[in-house]
C-alpha positions as CSV (number, residue, x, y, z in Angstrom):
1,X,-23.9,35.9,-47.7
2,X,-25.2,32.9,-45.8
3,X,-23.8,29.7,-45.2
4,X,-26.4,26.3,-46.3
5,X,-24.0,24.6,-43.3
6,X,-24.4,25.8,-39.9
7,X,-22.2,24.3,-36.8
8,X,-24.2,23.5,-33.8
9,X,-22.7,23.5,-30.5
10,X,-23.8,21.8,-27.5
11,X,-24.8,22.9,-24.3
12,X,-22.0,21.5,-21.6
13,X,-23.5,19.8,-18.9
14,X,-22.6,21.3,-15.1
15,X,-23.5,18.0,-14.0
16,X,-20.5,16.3,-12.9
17,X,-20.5,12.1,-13.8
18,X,-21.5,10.3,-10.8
19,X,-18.8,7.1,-10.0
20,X,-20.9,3.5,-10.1
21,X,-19.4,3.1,-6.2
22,X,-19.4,4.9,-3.0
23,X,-16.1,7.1,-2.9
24,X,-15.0,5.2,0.5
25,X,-14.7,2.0,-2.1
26,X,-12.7,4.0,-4.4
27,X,-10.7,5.4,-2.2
28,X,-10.0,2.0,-0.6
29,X,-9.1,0.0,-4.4
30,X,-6.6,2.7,-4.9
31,X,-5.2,2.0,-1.5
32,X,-4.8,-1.4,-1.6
33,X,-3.2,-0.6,-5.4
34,X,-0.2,1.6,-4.3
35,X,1.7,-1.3,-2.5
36,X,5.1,0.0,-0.4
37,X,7.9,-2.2,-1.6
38,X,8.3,-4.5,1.3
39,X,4.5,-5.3,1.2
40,X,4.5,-6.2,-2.9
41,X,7.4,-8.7,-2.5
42,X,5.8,-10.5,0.7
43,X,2.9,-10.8,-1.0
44,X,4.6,-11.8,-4.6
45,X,6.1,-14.7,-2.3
46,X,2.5,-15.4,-0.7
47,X,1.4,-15.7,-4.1
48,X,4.1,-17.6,-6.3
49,X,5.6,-19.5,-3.5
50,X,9.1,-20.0,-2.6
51,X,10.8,-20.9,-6.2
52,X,12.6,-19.3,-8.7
53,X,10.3,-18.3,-11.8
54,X,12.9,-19.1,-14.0
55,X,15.2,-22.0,-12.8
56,X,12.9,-23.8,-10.8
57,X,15.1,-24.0,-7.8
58,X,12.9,-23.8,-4.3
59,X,14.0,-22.1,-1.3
60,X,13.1,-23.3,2.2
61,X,11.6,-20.2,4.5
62,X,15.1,-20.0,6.2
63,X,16.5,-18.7,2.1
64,X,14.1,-16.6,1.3
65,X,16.4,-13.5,1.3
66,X,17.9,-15.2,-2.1
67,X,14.7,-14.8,-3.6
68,X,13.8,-11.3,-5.2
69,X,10.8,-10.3,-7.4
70,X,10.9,-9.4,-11.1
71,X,8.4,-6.6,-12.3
72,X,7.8,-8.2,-15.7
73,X,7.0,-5.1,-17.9
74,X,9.9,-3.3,-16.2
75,X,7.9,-0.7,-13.8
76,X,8.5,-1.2,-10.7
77,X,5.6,1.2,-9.8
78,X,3.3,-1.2,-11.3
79,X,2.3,-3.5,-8.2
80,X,-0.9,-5.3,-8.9
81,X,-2.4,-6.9,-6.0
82,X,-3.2,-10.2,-7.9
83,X,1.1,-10.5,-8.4
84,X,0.6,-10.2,-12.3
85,X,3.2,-8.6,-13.3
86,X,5.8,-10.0,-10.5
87,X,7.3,-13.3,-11.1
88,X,9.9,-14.2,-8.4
89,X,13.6,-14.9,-9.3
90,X,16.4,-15.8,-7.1
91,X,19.1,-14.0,-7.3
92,X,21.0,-15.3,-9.9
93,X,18.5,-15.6,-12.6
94,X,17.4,-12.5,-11.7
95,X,20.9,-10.6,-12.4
96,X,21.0,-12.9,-15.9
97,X,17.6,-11.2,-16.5
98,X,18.9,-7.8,-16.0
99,X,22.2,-8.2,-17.8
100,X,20.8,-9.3,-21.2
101,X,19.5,-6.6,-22.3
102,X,22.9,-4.4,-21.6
103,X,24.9,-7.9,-23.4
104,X,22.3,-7.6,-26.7
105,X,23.2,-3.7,-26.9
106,X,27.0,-4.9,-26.8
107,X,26.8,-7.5,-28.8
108,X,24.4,-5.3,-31.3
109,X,27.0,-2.0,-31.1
110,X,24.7,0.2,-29.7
């Protein structure tokens, strides 16, 4: 009883892929990637400037504190280093950002 189709397997390779970069680079993009929260909103103000995303109202250096950041997808974990998904909000729009979502499940019945 033969078989006309035979499976061939391949040979794994013990070869492990070598990375494009040193490891010291690697290890230093991932660094620079894991931001600690006080460091992701001064730069998210360094980037975006002092005003409100939303409203357009600018704050002098003095105000600052009113101004907060917004992770736009929702992860606060997910800190760029080129600000893309922060967008700064004072205080107020920032609450209204955060409060429609809990009005459209109210006003939705969920």
């Amino acid at each position: 009883m033969g078989s006309k189709h035979r499976i061939k397997f391949r040979k794994r390779s013990s070869q492990k892929p070598v990375p494009d970069k040193p490891l010291e680079e690697i290890i230093r993009e991932l660094r620079e990637q894991v931001l600690r929260p006080d460091d992701y909103r001064e730069q998210s103000l360094r980037i975006h400037g002092l005003i409100c995303a939303k409203c357009g109202r600018e704050f002098e250096p003095k105000d600052r504190r009113l101004l907060t950041v917004h992770h736009k997808d929702g992860n606060r974990l997910n800190n760029p280093p080129d600000g893309s998904n922060w967008e700064n909000l004072c205080i107020y729009c920032h609450d209204d950002e955060h409060s429609r979502g809990l009005l459209g499940d109210y006003f939705g019945g969920t």
